[in-house]
C-alpha positions, 0 to 999 in steps of 0.5 A, a space after each residue: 470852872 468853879 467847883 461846889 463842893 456842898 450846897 446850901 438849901 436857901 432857893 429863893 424866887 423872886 419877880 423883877 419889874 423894868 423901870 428906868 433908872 434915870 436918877 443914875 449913870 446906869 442901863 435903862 434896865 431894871 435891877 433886882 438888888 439882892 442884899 447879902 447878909 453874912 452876920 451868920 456865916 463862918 469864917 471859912 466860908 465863902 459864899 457863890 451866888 449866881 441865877 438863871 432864867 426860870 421860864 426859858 433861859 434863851 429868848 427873853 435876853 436875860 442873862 443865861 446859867 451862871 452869866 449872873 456870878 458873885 462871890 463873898 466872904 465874912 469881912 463884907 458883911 453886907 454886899 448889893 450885887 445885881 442882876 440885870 434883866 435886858 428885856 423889859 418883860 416880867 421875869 422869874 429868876 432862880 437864885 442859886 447859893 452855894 458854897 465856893 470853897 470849903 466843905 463845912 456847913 455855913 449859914 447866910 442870910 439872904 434878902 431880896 429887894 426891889 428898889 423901885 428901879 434906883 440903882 444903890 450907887 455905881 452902875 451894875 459889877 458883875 464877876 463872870 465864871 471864869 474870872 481869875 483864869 489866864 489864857 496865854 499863847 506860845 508858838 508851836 513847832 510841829 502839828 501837836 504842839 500847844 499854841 495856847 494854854 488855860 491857866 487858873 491863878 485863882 487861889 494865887 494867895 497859896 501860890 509859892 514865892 520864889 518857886 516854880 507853882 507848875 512844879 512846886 518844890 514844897 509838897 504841900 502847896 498844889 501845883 496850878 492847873 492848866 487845860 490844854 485843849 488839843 483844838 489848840 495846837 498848830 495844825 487847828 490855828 497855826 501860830 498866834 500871839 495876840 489874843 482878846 477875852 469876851 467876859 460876859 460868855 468867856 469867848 476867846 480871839 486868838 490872831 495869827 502871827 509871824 512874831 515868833 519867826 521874826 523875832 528869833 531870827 533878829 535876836 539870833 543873828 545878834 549873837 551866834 546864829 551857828 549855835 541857835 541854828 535850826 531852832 527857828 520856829 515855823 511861821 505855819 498860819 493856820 486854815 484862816 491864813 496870816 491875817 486870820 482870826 479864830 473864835 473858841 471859849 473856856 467852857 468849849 474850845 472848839 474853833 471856829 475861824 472867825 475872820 480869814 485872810 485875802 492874799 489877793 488885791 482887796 484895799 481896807 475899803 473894800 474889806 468892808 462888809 465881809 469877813 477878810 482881812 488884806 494881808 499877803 502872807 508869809 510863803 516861809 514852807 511851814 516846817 523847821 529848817 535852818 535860819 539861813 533859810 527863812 526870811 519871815 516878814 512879820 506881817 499878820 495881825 500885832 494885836 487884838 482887843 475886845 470891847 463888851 460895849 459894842 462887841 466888837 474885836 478890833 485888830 491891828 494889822 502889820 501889812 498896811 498899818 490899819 484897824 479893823 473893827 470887827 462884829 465879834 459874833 460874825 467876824 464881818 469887818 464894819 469899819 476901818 480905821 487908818 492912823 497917820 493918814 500922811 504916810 500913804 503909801 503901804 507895803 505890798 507885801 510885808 510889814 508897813 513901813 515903820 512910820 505906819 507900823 502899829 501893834 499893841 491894841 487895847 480898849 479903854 472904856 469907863 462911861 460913855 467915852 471909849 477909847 481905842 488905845 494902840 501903840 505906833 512903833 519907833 522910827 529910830 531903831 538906831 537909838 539905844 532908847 527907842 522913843 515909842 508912842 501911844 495913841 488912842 481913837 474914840 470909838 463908839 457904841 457901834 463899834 465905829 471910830 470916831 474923829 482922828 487919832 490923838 497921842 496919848 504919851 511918847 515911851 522914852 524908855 526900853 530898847 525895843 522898837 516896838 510895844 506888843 501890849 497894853 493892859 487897863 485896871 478896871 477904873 481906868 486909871 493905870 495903865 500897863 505897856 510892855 515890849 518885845 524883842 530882844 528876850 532880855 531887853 524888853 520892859 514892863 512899866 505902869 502910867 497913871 492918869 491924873 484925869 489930864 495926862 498919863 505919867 509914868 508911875 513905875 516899873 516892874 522887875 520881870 524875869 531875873 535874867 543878869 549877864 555874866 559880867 554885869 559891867 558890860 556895856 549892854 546897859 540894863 537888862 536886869 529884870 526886862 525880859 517880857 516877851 510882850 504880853 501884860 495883863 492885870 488880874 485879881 488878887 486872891 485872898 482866903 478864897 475870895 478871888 476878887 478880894 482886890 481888883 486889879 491886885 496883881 499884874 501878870 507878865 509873861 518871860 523868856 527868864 525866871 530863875 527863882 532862887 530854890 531853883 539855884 539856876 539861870 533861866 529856869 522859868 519860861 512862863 509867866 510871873 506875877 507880881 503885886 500890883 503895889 511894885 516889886 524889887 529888882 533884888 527880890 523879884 526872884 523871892 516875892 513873886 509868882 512863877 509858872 512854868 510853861 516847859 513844865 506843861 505845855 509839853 513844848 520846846 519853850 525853854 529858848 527865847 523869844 518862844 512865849 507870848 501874849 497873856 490875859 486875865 478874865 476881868 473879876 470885878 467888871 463887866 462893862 453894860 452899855 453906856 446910856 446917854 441923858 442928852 438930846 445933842 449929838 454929832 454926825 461924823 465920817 471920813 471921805 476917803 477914795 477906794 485907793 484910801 487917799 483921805 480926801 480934803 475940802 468935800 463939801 457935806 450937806 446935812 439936812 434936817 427938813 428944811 434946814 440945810 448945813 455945809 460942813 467941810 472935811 479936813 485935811 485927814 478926810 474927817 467931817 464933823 456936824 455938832 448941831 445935831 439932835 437926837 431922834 430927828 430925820 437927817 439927809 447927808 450927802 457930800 459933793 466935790 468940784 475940781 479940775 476935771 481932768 485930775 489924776 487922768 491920763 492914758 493909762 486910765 483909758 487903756 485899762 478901761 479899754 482892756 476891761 471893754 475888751 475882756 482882756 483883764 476886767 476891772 477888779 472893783 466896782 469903784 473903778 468901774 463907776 470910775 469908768 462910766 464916764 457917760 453914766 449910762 450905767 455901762 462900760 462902752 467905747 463911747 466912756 473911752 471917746 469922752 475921756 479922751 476928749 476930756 483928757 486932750 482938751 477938746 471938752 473942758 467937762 463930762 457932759 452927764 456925769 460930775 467930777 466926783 462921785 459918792 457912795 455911802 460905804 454901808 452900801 452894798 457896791 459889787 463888782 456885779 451890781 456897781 451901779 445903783 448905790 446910794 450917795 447920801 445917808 438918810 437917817 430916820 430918828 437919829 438913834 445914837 449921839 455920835 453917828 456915823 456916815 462914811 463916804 468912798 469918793 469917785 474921781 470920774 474917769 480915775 481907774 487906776 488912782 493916781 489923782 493928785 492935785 495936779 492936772 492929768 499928774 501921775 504918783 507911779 512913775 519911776 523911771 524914765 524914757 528919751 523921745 528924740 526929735 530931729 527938726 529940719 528948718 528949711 523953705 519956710 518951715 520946721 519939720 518936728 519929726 520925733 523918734 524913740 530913741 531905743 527899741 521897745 513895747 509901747 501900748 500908749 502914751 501921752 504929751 503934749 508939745 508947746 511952740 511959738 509957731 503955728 501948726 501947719 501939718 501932722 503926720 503919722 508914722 510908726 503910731 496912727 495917730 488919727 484926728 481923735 488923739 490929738 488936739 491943737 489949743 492955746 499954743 499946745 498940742 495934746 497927744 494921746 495914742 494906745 493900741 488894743 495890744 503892745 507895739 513893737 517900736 523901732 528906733 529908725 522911723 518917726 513915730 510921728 511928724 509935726 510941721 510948722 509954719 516958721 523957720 526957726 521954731 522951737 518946740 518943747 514938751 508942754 504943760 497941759 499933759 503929762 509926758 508918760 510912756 506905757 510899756 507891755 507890762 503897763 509900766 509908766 515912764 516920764 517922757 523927756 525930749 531932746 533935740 537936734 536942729 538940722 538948719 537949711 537942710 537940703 542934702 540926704 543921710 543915710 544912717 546907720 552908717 557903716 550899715 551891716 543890715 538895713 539902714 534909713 536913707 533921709 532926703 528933702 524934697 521941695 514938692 511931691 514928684 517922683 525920683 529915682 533911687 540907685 546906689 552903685 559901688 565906686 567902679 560904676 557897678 548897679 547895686 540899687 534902683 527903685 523908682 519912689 514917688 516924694 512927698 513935699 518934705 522930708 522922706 525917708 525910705 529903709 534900704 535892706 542890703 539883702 537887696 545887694 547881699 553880694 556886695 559883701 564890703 565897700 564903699 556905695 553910692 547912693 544918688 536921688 535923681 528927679 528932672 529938677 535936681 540931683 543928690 548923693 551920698 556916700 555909705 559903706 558896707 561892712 559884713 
C-alpha cells in the first residue's frame, strides 16, 4: 500500500454534474477535470491525489476510498486527470493531496474545473493503489509452504543491477519487500500457476494446476532421474479440485473459492450456469514420493486472464480444450468457447489431445474491439523448433465471444511445445509471449503490431544459464530460462512510479546468476529488464533480480519450481467502450448437448413483420449484420434432416433403462431427446415409435420434429427439462454484438452419436461374427443365424438384404415378436433388446429367416446399421458369414466328438412326429425320445447325462417317421 509520510493541508470540494460526452470516445459519464499545477512544488517532491465519496461511499456507484489515484512530479507541470462519476446523480467529493514519497514540505497549486462534460483528449487514465506490485506464484511442497507471493517493484529506479534486490550486497540500497500471506500456502489453494489481476479493486484469481508436477518429471527424465529423485513436487489441488479458481485481493488475502471443479460427467454445455468447471482431476496422492512413483497428467487450468470491460475471467482448461468465460464476482461460468471445433474428440481424462491443447490466455482491449488472445500448443514435438500458434476471439462487452477463432501469428522460435503466457502494453501495440518447459530452453520475445500484422521485434536474454561445454549440441540456451511467466510493468523514476508506462518487462526464471554473486544459478525468481532490450553478454550486470529462495521460505532453488508473474497496470485502467452507432449484429453458435457444432441450421430473425433466414456454418456460427439497436427482435432456429440419423438400439435400451429406473438419464437434453412423443414425459409408448421409426415402419415422429432447440440462457434441469424456451425474444436490442446461442436436440438421439449418416454410430471399436447356415432345400432357403461364441447381449441390431421374398421368421434364442422386426424394399430391419443382458450360446439360432427361392442369397443390408450391445453396453459392428448346405436332407450332429452335450439337426419335409433313438454299435439302447417335427429344420440338444454310462465309443443316432428314416454317426469321448 502507499505510505504518506506528511500530509498537506489543500481539501478541496467540489460538485460534479453527468453530461455526455459525445464529441469524444469516452463513457457517457461526466468527469470532474482537475488541473494540476506543479509551478510551486519542489523538486523532491512528489504529489499523490485520490478522493472519496463524501455522501456515502458505497450505494451511488461512485468510485470508493482510493479507487480515484494519480500521482505527479515537477517534470509535468500540468496534468488533467480525471475522476468519473458512474451514476448520474449530483455528487460531493473530497479531494485528497498528500505527499507520496518525501518528508519535507511542498507547496502545489490545485484547480478544479468542470469542462462542461468534454473530455480534454484521450478517454479517462486512472492509476490504481497497488500499481507497481507484482503478484508471483511457485509450487509448494508441504502444507506451510507459499504458493504465491506480493512483490513491490515500485521504486526499481533504487533496484541494484547485477545483484540479488532480495538480499542486496550493498548496504545502502534496501531490499524489496514481499508480503506472504499465509491464506496462500498449499493446504488453503494447493498449487496454482496461472494467475490474473483486477486493477479497478486489486482482485487476485489464482488457478489450479498440475505444471510443476508435470513438467519436473519430463525435464528429470531428460537427464538424470537418479539424482533429482524425490524432489518432484506434489500436485496437491486445493479445496476447489484441479480446475478450481480461487478469488483473494491485495488489501485482503483471504480466499474465497471462486470457481470448483466436477470430476463427474458434466459437457462444456452443461457447465453453463453454474460455477464448475469439467476436469477429472489428477489421483497422484498428494505428498513427495519418488518420481517413479508419480504420473501427473497436467490437466487443470493452463492459464487465466482478466477483462475490466465486462468483469469477466476467462480460463483455458487442458481437459477438453475449451474457455470458460466466468462472472468474476460470482464465478458463474456464462459462456463457453471451443476453438478448433474439428478435433472433436477430447480426452476423458488428462490433457486434450495436442491438436486441442490450449494454455496461455490474455485479453487485449484498446476501444471497442477486444480480443481474447490464447496460444495453441506445438504438433510437433519432434521438431528441434516447435512451430506455436497464437490465435485470438473477439469478445464482447458481456463477456460473451464473438465469431470463430482467427490465427494471429505462428511462433517459429524456441524448443518448447507449449507457451504458458502472454502480456500486452497498455496501448496495444507490443505484445509479450514466453514458454515453458525445459528450465534452460524456454524463450521470452516481444511482437509489434503495425495496425496489420504482429511481427517479431525482439528477444529478451533471460537467466544466464550457459552449459559447461557451450559447443555442445543443445543449441542456444543462453539466456532462455523462463519458467513461463511474463508481465510489463512501470518504469519507476525519482519516485514517480508511473514515469514510463510499460517501461520495463518482468520475467520469472529458473536461472539468474549475477556476477557479484560469482556463481552459477544463484537466483530463482524474477528478472526485470528495460523494456528498450537487454544484452545476452551483459543481462547478468543490467538487469534486476529477485530472489524468491531468499523469501519464500521454499525449497525453489531447482528447476521448473517457479511460475507465473503479473504487474498491477500503473497507467491504464480500462472504462467501458460506449458505441456511436445505430447498426448492430446478432450472432451465436448451435451446438448439441455432446458439443458437436452443428451446420445448416436455419435461424429466423424477426423484427415485426420482417422475417430473415440466415444459415450456421460449418463451425455452428450464425451471423445477422442487419440488425439496429433498441428494436424488438424474435430468433429461433430450426432443422430438417433425415429422421432416423444417429438412432440406433442403443438409444432405445438406455431409454428403457431410464423407464425402468436402472440407470436415469443424466441430462435434461437427453431426456427431451427421449420424449419422442413430446408428452412432456418418458413413457413405453417413446420407446414403440422410436422403434417404429428405427425399423422403418414410420418414416416421421408423429407430434415432435427431427430437431429441437432450447435457448442456452434457459434454465433446463434435470428436474424441470421440459419447458424451455426455443427462440430468444430480445426487447430494445441493448448491445451492437448480441448474442443468442442455441443447444440442438436430435429427437430420439440420447447417447450423441449422430452423424450424417442413417441410423450411423461414431462408438464402435471392435467387432462381432453372426454366423448364418442357409439350408437350400424343396424350394426354399432356410437363413438360420448363430453367434459364433458365447457372450451377453442386451441388444442389437441389422438388417438382412435378399433378392427373394421373405416367407417365414422364426424365433429362437431372441424372442424377437412382430414389433422388432419389419420387411421393406427387399430388406428386413431387426431391432431386439431385453430388459436385462442375456446370456447367448453359440449352439442354437438366435433366429430363423425363411425364403421363398432355392438359391437365395442374403447379405447384411444398408438401411440399419449392424451393432451388437454387450452387458457393459459396449458397441460391436456386426459382420456375417456364410456357409450354403445345398439340397440338404440328411441330419448332423455337432459338436462332434461330443464330450457333453451336443445339437443334433435334421430336415424334415412336413410337421410329424419322429422317434429319436441312439444305440452303441453292438445294438445296445442309449437314447429314445419321441419329438414332434416341424416342417424344416429342427434342432434338438442332446445331453449325455442322458447316457452317462457309456463313457467312450461310437453312437448311432437314427430319426425314424412312418415316411423315411436317417442315421448319423457320433463319438463319445470322456
Amino acid at each position: 500500500m502507499r505510505t504518506t509520510l506528511y500530509t498537506l493541508l489543500i481539501v478541496a470540494m467540489a460538485m460534479i454534474w453527468t453530461r455526455d460526452a459525445k464529441a469524444q470516445d469516452c463513457p457517457i459519464l461526466t468527469p470532474l477535470c482537475l488541473d494540476l499545477n506543479t509551478s510551486f512544488m519542489p523538486d523532491a517532491c512528489m504529489v499523490e491525489v485520490w478522493a472519496s465519496d463524501f455522501l456515502s461511499k458505497i450505494n451511488d456507484g461512485s468510485l470508493p476510498l482510493d479507487s480515484f489515484f494519480i500521482s505527479f512530479h515537477p517534470t509535468d507541470t500540468v496534468l488533467n486527470k480525471i475522476f468519473i462519476s458512474e451514476d448520474g446523480n449530483e455528487q460531493f467529493v473530497t479531494i485528497y493531496i498528500s505527499d507520496g514519497c518525501s518528508t519535507i514540505s511542498c507547496d502545489v497549486t490545485l484547480s478544479i474545473n468542470d469542462n462542461t462534460g468534454v473530455c480534454p483528449g484521450e478517454c479517462p487514465i486512472d492509476v490504481s493503489p497497488w500499481c507497481g506490485y507484482a503478484v508471483v506464484t511457485c509450487s509448494a511442497f508441504i502444507d506451510n509452504d507459499y504458493v504465491a507471493s506480493i512483490i513491490d517493484t515500485r521504486k526499481n529506479s533504487q533496484a541494484p543491477r547485477g545483484d540479488n534486490w532480495t538480499i542486496p550486497s550493498d548496504p545502502n540500497i534496501d531490499p524489496v519487500s514481499f508480503v506472504r500471506p499465509n491464506t496462500w500456502t498449499l493446504s488453503s489453494i494447493g498449487q496454482v500457476f496461472g494467475m490474473a489481476l483486477n486493477p479497478n479493486d486489486g482482485s487476485i484469481f489464482f488457478a489450479a494446476t498440475d505444471i510443476y508436477a508435470l513438467d519436473f518429471k519430463q525435464y528429470a527424465e531428460e537427464i538424470d532421474p537418479a539424482f533429482l529423485r524425490g524432489l518432484t513436487p506434489p500436485t496437491c489441488p486445493g479445496p476447489a479440485g484441479s480446475a478450481g479458481i480461487y478469488k483473494t485481493s491485495f488489501d485482503d488475502q483471504s480466499v474465497q473459492n471462486l470457481v470448483t471443479t466436477s470430476t463427474s460427467y458434466l459437457t462444456a454445455v452443461q457447465a453453463i450456469g453454474g460455477t464448475r468447471i469439467p476436469n477429472s482431476g489428477n489421483d497422484v496422492e498428494c505428498a513427495i514420493t519418488s518420481i517413479e512413483n508419480r504420473d501427473p497428467i497436467g490437466n487443470g487450468i493452463g492459464n487465466i486472464a482478466y477483462d475490466t470491460r465486462s468483469n469477466h475471467l476467462y480460463a483455458t482448461n487442458l481437459e477438453d480444450g475449451k474457455i470458460y468465460s466466468i462472472n468474476a464476482n460470482t464465478g458463474v461460468i456464462d459462456f463457453v468457447f471451443d476453438p478448433f471445433a474439428q478435433y472433436a474428440t477430447h480426452a476423458s481424462t488428462g490433457m486434450v489431445r495436442v491438436e486441442d491443447r490450449i494454455w496461455a490466455i490474455q485479453v487485449m482491449g484498446c476501444g471497442v474491439n477486444k480480443k481474447v488472445f490464447f496460444s495453441r500448443a506445438s504438433t510437433d514435438p519432434d521438431s528441434i523448433n516447435r512451430d506455436k500458434q497464437i490465435y485470438s476471439v473477439l469478445i464482447g462487452g458481456d463477456g460473451n465471444f464473438i465469431g470463430s477463432e482467427q490465427l494471429e501469428l505462428t511462433v517459429t522460435y524456441g524448443r518448447q511445445a507449449k507457451i504458458t503466457d502472454i502480456a500486452f502494453s497498455t496501448d496495444c501495440t507490443r505484445m509479450l509471449v514466453t514458454e515453458r518447459g525445459h528450465p534452460h530452453k524456454a524463450q521470452v520475445h516481444e511482437y509489434v503490431w503495425d495496425g496489420t500484422t504482429w511481427s517479431q521485434a525482439q528477444q529478451f536474454f533471460v537467466g544466464i544459464y550457459a552449459p559447461d561445454d557451450p559447443s555442445q549440441p543443445d543449441g542456444n540456451i543462453l539466456g532462455t530460462s523462463s519458467s513461463g511467466g511474463v508481465s510489463y510493468g512501470a518504469q519507476e523514476e525519482n519516485c514517480v512510479v508511473d514515469a514510463s508506462c510499460d517501461g520495463t518487462v518482468w520475467v520469472n526464471i529458473n536461472c539468474g546468476a549475477p556476477d557479484s554473486l560469482g556463481q552459477r544459478c544463484a537466483i530463482y525468481g524474477s528478472e526485470g529488464i528495460d523494456a528498450t532490450g537487454n544484452q545476452l553478454e551483459t543481462n547478468s550486470s543490467t538487469d534486476i533480480y529477485i530472489s524468491f529462495t531468499d523469501s519464500i521460505d521454499n525449497p525453489l532453488d531447482f528447476k521448473t519450481n517457479i511460475g507465473d508473474i503479473e504487474i498491477y497496470n500503473c497507467c491504464c485502467i480500462d472504462q467501458p467502450a460506449r458505441d456511436t452507432v445505430s447498426s448492430a449484429m446478432i450472432t451465436g453458435l448451435v451446438t448439441t448437448a455432446f458439443e458437436m457444432r452443428l451446420a445448416e441450421t436455419e435461424v429466423s430473425v424477426q423484427n415485426g413483420s420482417r422475417e430473415t433466414m440466415v444459415k450456421s456454418q460449418s463451425n455452428g456460427i450464425f451471423t445477422y449484420t442487419e440488425a439496429q439497436l433498441n428494436e424488438d427482435y424474435m430468433i429461433q432456429p430450426e432443422k430438417s434432416g433425415n429422421v432416423r440419423d444417429g438412432l440406433t438400439t442403443l438409444d432405445l435400451i438406455q431409454i428403457q433403462r431410464h423407464i425402468l429406473g436402472l440407470r436415469k438419464l443424466n441430462s435434461p437434453y437427453k431426456m427431451i431427446a427421449a420424449d419422442i412423443n413430446k408428452s412432456g414425459s418418458i413413457t413405453t409408448m417413446d420407446l414403440v415409435e422410436l422403434r417404429k421409426v428405427l425399423i422403418g415402419v414410420q418414416d416421421e415422429f408423429k407430434n415432435n420434429r427431427v430437431w429441437n432447440f432450447a435457448a442456452v440462457n434457459e434454465n433446463v434441469s434435470l428436474e424441470n427439462p421440459f419447458e424451455y424456451n426455443s427462440y430468444v425474444e430480445v426487447k430494445g436490442l441493448p448491445s451492437p454484438r448480441y448474442h443468442a446461442d442455441f443447444i440442438a436436440i436430435k429427437t430420439g438421439d440420447v447417447n450423441g452419436d449422430n452423424t450424417v449418416d442413417i441410423g450411423s454410430s461414431v462408438r464402435s471399436t471392435s467387432s462381432k461374427v453372426l454366423k448364418a447356415e442357409m439350408y437350400q432345400n424343396k424350394g426354399v432357403t432356410e437363413v438360420h443365424i448363430y453367434s459364433s461364441e458365447k457372450q451377453s447381449l442386451y441388444g442389437l441390431q441389422f438388417s438382412i438384404q435378399s433378392d427373394a421374398h421373405l416367407l417365414e421368421f422364426k424365433s429362437g434364442q431372441l424372442d424377437i415378436a412382430d414389433g422388432n422386426m419389419n420387411t421393406t424394399t427387399g430388406e428386413t430391419l431387426i431391432s431386439w433388446n431385453s430388459n436385462q443382458a442375456k446370456e447367448i450360446n453359440d449352439i442354437e439360432p438366435l433366429m430363423t429367416l425363411v425364403y421363398r427361392d432355392p438359391h437365395a442369397i442374403v447379405e447384411i443390408g444398408k438401411q440399419l446399421s449392424p451393432e451388437w450391445y454387450d452387458s457393459e453396453l459396449n458397441t460391436s459392428t456386426l459382420t456375417l458369414e456364410k456357409e450354403i448346405l445345398d439340397s440338404y436332407e440328411g441330419i448332423t450332429i455337432s459338436p462332434n466328438p461330443s464330450s457333453e452335450s451336443a445339437v443334433l439337426k435334421f430336415y424334415a419335409p412336413l410337421q410329424e412326429g419322429v422317434e429319436i433313438i441312439i444305440t452303441s454299435v453292438d445294438g445296445r439302447m442309449l437314447f429314445k425320445q419321441n419329438y414332434t417335427a416341424t416342417k424344416g429344420m429342427n434342432q434338438i440338444r442332446i445331453n449325455r447325462d442322458d447316457f452317462a454310462n457309456e463313457t467312450s465309443g461310437v453312437a448311432i443316432i437314427q430319426v425314424i417317421s412312418p415316411e423315411y428314416s436317417m442315421m448319423t454317426r457320433m463319438l463319445l469321448i470322456k
